[in-house]
Backbone bond lengths (Angstrom), bond angles and torsions (degrees), N, CA, C in turn:
res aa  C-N    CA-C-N  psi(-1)  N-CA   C-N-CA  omega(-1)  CA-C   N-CA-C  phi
1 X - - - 1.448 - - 1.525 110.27 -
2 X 1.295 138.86 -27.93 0.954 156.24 -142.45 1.142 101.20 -92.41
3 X 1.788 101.19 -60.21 1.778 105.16 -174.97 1.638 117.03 -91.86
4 X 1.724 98.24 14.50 1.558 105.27 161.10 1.436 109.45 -72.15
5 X 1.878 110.93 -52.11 1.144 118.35 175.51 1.231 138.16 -30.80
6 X 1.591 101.82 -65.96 1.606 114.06 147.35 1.232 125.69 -44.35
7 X 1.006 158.88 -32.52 1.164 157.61 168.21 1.269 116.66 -70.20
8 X 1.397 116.59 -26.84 1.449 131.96 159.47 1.513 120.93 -37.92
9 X 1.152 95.59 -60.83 1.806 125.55 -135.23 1.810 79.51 -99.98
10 X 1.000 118.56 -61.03 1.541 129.42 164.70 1.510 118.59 -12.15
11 X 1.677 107.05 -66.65 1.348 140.62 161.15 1.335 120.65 -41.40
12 X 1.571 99.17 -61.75 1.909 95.72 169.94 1.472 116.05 -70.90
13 X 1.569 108.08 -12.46 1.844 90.55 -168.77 1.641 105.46 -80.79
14 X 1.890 101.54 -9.40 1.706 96.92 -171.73 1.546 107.94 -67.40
15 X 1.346 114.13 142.42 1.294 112.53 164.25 1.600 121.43 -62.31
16 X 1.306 119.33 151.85 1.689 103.12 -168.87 2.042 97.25 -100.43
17 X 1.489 104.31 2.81 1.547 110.59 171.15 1.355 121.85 -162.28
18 X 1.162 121.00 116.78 1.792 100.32 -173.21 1.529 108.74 -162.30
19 X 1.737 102.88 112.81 1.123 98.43 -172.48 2.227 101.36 -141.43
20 X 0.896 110.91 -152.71 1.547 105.53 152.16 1.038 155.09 -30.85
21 X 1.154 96.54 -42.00 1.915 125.80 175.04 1.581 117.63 -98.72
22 X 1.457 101.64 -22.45 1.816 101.83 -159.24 1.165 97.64 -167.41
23 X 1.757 111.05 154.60 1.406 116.93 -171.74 2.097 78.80 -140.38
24 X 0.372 135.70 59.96 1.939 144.01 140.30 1.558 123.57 -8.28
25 X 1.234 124.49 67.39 1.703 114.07 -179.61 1.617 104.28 -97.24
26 X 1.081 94.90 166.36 2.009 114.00 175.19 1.186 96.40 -99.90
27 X 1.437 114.83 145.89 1.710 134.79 157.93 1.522 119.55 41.62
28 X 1.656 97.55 22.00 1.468 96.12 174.58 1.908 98.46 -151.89
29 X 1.035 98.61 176.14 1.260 114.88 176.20 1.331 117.58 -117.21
30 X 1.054 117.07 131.79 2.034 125.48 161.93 1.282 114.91 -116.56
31 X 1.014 115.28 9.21 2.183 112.40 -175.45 1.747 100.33 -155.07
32 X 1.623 130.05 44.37 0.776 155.14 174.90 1.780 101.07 -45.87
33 X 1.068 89.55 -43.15 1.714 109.83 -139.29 1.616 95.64 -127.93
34 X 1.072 129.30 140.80 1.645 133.52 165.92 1.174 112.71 -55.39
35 X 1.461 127.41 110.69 1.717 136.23 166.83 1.800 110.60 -143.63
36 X 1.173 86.97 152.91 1.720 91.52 -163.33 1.661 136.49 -57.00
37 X 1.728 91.95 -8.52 1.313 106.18 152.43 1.157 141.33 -111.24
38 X 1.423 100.48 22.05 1.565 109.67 179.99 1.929 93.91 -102.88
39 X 0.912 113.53 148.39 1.939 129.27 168.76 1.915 96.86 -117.25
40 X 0.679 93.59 -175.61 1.308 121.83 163.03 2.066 135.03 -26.42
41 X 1.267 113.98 71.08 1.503 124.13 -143.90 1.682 102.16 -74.82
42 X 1.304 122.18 165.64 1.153 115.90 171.68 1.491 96.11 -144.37
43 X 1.535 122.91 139.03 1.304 139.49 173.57 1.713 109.22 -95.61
44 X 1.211 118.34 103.66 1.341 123.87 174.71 2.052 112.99 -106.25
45 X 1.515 89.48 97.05 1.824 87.05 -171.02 1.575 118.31 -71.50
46 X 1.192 134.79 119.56 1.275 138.20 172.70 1.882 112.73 -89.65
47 X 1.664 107.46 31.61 1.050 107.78 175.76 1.428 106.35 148.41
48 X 1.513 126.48 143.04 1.738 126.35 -157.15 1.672 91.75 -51.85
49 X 1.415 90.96 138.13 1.719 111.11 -175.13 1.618 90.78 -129.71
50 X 1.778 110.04 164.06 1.150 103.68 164.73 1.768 99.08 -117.36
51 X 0.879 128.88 165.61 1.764 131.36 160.70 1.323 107.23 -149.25
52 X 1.525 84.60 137.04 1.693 100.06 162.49 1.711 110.87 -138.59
53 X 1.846 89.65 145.92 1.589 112.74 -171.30 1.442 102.22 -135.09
54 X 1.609 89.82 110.70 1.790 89.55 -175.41 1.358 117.85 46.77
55 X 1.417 134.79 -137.25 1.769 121.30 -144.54 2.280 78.50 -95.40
56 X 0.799 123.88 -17.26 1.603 110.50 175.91 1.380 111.96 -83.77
57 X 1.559 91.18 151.78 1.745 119.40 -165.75 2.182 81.49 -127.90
58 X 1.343 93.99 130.63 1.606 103.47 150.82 1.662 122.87 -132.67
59 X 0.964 133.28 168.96 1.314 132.87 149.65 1.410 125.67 -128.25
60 X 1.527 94.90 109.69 2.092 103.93 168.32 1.318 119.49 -75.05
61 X 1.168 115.77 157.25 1.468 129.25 -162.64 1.727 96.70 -125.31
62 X 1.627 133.11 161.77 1.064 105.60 -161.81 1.388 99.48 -100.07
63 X 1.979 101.57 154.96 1.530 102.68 -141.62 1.530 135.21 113.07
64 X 1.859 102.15 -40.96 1.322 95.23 -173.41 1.528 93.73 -94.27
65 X 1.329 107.76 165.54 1.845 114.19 174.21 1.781 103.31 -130.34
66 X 1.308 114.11 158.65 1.006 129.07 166.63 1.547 127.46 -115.95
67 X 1.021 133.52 145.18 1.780 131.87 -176.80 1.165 111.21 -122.33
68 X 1.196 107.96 125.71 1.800 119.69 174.85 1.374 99.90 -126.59
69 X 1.563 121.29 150.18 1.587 162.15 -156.74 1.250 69.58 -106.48
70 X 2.163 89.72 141.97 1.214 113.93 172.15 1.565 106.51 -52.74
71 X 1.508 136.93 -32.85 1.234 115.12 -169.50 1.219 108.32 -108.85
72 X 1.234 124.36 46.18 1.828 117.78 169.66 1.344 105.78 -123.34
73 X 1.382 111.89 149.09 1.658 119.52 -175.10 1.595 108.91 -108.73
74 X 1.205 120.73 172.52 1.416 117.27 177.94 1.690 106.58 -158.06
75 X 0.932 125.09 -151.19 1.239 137.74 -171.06 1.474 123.17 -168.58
76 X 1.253 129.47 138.66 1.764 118.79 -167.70 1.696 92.14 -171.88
77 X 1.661 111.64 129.70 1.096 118.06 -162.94 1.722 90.89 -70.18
78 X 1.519 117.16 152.52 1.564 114.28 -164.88 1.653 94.52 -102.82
79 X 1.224 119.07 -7.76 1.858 111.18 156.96 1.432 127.22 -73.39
80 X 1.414 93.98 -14.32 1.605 90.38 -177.19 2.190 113.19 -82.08
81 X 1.150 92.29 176.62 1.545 96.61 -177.38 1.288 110.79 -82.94
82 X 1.562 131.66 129.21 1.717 137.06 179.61 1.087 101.90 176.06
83 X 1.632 107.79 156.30 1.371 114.61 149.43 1.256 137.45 -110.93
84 X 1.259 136.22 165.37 2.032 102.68 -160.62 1.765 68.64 -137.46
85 X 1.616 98.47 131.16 1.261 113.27 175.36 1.402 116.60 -117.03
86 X 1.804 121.21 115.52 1.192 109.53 -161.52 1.065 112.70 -108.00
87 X 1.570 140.37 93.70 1.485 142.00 160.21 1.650 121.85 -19.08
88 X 1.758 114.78 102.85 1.343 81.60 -159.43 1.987 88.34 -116.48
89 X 2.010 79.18 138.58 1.515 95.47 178.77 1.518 118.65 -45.36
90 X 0.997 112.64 159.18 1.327 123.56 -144.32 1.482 143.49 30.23
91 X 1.502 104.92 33.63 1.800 98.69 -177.24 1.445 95.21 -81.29
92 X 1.602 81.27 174.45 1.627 104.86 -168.47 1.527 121.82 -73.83
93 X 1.294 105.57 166.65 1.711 95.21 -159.85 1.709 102.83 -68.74
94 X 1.383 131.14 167.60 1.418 138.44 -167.75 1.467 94.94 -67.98
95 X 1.111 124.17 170.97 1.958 130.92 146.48 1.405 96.63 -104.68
96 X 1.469 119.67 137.20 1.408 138.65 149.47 1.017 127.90 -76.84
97 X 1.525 112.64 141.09 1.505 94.22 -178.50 2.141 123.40 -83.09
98 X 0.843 129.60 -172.21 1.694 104.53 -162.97 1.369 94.82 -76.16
99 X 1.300 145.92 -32.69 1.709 129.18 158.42 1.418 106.64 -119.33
100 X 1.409 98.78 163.91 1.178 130.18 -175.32 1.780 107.10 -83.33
101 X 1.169 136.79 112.07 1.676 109.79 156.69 1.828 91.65 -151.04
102 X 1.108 87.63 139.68 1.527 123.68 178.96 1.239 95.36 -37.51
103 X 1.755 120.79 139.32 1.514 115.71 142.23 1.100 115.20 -106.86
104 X 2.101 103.40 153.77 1.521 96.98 -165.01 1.567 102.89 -103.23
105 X 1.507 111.92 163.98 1.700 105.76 167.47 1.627 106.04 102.22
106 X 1.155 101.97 13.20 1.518 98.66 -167.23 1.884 93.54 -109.35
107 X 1.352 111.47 169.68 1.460 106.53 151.56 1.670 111.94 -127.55
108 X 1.359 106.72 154.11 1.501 109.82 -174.51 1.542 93.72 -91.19
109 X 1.292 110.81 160.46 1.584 127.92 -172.05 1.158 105.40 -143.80
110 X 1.342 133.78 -43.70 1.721 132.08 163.21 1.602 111.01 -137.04
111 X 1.456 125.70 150.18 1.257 136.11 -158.07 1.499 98.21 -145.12
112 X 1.724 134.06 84.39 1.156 120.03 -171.92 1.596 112.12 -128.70
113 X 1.192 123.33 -168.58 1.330 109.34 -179.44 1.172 137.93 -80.71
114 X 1.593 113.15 -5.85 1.411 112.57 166.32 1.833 120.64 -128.63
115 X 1.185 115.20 24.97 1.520 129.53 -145.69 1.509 101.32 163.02
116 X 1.325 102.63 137.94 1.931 117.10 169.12 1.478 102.26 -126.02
117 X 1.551 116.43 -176.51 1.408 102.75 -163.85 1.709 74.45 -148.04
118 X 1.260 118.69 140.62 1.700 120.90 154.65 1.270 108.20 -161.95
119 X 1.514 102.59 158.98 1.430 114.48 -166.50 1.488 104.33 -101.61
120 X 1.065 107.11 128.52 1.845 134.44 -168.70 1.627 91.37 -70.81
121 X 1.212 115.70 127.68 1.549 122.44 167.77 1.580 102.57 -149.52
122 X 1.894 90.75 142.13 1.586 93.35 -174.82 1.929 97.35 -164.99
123 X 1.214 115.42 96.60 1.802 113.51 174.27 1.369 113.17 -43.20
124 X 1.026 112.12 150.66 1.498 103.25 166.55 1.898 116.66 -59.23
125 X 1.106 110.14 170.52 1.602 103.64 178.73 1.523 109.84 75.72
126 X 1.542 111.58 -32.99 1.334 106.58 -178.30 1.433 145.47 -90.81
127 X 1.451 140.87 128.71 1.098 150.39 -168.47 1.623 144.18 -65.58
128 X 0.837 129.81 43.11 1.659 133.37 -148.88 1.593 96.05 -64.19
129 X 1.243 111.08 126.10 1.492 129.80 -172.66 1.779 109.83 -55.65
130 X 1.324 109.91 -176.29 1.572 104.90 167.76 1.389 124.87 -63.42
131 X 1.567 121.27 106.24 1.566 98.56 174.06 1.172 114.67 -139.36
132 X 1.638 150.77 -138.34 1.636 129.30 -163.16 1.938 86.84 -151.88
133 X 1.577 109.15 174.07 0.793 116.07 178.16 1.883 95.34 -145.56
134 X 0.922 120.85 155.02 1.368 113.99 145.03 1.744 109.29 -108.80
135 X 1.751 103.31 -163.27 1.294 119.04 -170.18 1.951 96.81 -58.73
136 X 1.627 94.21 133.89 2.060 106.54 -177.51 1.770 103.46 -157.18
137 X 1.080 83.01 153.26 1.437 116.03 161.13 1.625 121.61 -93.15
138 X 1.674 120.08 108.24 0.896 117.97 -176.80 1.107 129.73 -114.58
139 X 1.480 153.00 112.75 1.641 148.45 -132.65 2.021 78.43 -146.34
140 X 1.652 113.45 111.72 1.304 138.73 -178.35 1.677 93.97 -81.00
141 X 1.131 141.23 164.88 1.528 138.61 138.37 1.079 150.19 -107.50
142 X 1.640 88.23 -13.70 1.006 116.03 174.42 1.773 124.41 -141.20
143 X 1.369 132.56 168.31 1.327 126.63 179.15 1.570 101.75 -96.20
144 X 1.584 110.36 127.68 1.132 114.50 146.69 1.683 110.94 -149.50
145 X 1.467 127.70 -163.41 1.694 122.08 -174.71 1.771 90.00 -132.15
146 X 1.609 99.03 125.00 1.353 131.93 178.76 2.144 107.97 -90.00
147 X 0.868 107.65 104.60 1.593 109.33 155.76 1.764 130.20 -102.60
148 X 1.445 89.83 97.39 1.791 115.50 -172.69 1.430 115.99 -77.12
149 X 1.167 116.90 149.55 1.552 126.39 176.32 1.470 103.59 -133.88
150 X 1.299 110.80 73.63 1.652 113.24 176.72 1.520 99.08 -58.19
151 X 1.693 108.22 155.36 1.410 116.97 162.77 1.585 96.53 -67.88
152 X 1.691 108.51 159.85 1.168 127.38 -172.15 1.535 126.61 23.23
153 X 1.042 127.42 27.71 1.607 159.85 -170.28 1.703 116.47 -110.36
154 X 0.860 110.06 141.72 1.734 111.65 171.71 1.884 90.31 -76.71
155 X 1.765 108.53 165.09 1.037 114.98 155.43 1.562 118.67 -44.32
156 X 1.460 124.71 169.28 1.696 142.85 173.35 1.122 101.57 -141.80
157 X 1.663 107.25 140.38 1.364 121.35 158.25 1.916 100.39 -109.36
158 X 1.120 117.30 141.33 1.680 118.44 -149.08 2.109 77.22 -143.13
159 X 1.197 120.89 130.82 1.692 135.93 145.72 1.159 99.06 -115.01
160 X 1.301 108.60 109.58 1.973 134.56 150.91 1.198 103.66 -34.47
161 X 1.597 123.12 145.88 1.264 123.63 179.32 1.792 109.72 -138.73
162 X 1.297 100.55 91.70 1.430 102.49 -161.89 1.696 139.63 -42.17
163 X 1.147 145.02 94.87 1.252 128.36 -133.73 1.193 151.48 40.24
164 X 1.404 107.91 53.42 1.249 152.86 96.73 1.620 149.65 -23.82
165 X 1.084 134.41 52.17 1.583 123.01 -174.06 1.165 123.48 -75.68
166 X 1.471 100.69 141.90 1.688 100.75 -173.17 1.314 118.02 -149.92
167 X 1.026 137.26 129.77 1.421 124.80 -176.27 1.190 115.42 -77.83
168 X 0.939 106.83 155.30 1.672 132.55 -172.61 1.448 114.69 -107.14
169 X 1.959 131.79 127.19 1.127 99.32 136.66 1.304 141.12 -98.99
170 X 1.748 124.51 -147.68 1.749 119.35 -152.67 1.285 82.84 -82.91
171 X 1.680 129.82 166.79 0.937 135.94 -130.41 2.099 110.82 163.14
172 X 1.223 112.95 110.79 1.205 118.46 164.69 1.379 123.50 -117.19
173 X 1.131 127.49 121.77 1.470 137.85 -165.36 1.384 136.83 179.93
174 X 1.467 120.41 166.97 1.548 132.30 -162.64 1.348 108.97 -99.64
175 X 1.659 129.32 108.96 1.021 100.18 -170.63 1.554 103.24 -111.90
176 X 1.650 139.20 164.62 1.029 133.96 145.26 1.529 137.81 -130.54
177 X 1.450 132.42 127.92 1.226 122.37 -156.01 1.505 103.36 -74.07
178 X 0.960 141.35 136.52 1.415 156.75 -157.34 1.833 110.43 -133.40
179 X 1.107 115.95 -6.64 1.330 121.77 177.77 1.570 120.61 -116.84
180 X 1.288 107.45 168.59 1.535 108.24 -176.85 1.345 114.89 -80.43
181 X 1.077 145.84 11.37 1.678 143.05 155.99 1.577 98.44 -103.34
182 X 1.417 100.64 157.17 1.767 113.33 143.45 0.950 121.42 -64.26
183 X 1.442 111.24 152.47 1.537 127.18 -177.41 1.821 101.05 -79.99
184 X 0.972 125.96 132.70 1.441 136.17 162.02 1.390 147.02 -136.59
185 X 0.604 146.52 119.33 1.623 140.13 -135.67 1.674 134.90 169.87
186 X 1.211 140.25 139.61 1.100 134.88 -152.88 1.612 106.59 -122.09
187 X 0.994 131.41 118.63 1.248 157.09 -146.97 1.682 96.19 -109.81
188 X 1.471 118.47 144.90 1.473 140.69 139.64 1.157 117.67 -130.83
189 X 0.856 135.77 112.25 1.704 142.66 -157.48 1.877 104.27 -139.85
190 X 1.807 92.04 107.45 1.694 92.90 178.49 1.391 110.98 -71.52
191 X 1.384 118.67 160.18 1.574 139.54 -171.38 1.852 85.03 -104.72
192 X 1.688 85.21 117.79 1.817 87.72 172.64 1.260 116.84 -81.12
C-alpha cells in the first residue's frame, strides 16, 4: 500500500509538460502565488472549477481559461479538473512560421503581449483553409481525427488526444476534420 502511495504522489508531482516556454501541471497548482519563476499563469478548466483572486470568486466551465499577471495570486480547489499553465519568464523568443495568415473559425479568448489564447473549433466535415501557427501549447478536449496538408509535407492523418498538452511547432497548413466529433481545444500560441 505504501509503495502504491508513492507512486501516487510521484505521478502528481510529474509535470504533464515542461519545457522552455511552460511548465503545465494537472489539478494542482505550482505558481499559485508570485515567485520569481513563475511569469504569467494560465488556468485551463477541464471541468466547472471555482477560483478565487483577491475579494473575486469566478466559475469556469470546461474550456474556459483564466489569466493572471506575474504578480497576482489566486486559489483553485486542487481536486477539481484544470490545467495551470505557467509562462516562464524569460523563455526564448517564439519561431514563426515563414508567413503569417490568419486562421479562420477559431474564437480568441485572450490577446496579450507575449502569447494569445483561442479556442480551436472545427465540425466534423469541415475544412479550415491554409493558415500558419507559430510555437503553442495545445490542450485537445475532445477526441476526434484531423486530415493536414502541411506546406512542403506529405498529407497527415492526426487523432486528438483529449487532455493531453503538447507543444507544437510553427507550422502552415490545411486542416480538415475527418471524424465524427468537433474539433475543440484551447490554444496558447507565442507572438514571435
Amino acid at each position: 500500500m505504501h509503495s502504491l502511495t508513492l507512486a501516487l504522489a510521484l505521478l502528481a508531482a510529474t509535470p504533464a509538460l515542461d519545457n522552455d516556454f511552460v511548465l503545465v501541471t494537472r489539478d494542482r497548482t505550482v505558481c499559485a502565488a508570485p515567485a520569481p519563476n513563475c511569469g504569467v499563469r494560465v488556468i485551463v478548466a477541464l471541468e466547472d472549477v471555482a477560483l478565487e483572486s483577491g475579494s473575486s470568486r469566478q466559475r469556469l466551465g470546461r474550456g474556459d481559461v483564466a489569466v493572471f499577471g506575474a504578480t497576482d495570486s489566486y486559489a483553485i480547489a486542487q481536486d477539481s479538473g484544470f490545467f495551470e499553465v505557467v509562462i516562464k519568464s524569460g523563455h526564448p523568443r517564439a519561431i514563426a512560421p515563414a508567413e503569417r495568415i490568419e486562421p479562420e473559425k477559431n474564437a480568441l479568448r485572450h490577446d496579450g503581449g507575449d502569447f494569445f489564447i483561442f479556442e480551436e473549433k472545427l465540425e466534423p466535415g469541415d475544412t479550415r483553409a491554409r493558415h500558419s501557427h507559430s510555437q503553442r501549447v495545445v490542450i485537445q478536449l475532445n477526441r476526434t481525427r484531423l486530415q493536414q496538408w502541411p506546406d512542403g509535407a506529405p498529407e497527415i492523418f492526426v487523432e486528438t488526444v483529449p487532455e493531453r498538452p503538447t507543444f507544437s511547432p510553427p507550422v502552415i497548413h490545411k486542416v480538415r476534420n475527418v471524424g465524427d466529433a468537433p474539433l475543440r481545444g484551447i490554444v496558447i500560441e507565442f507572438k514571435p
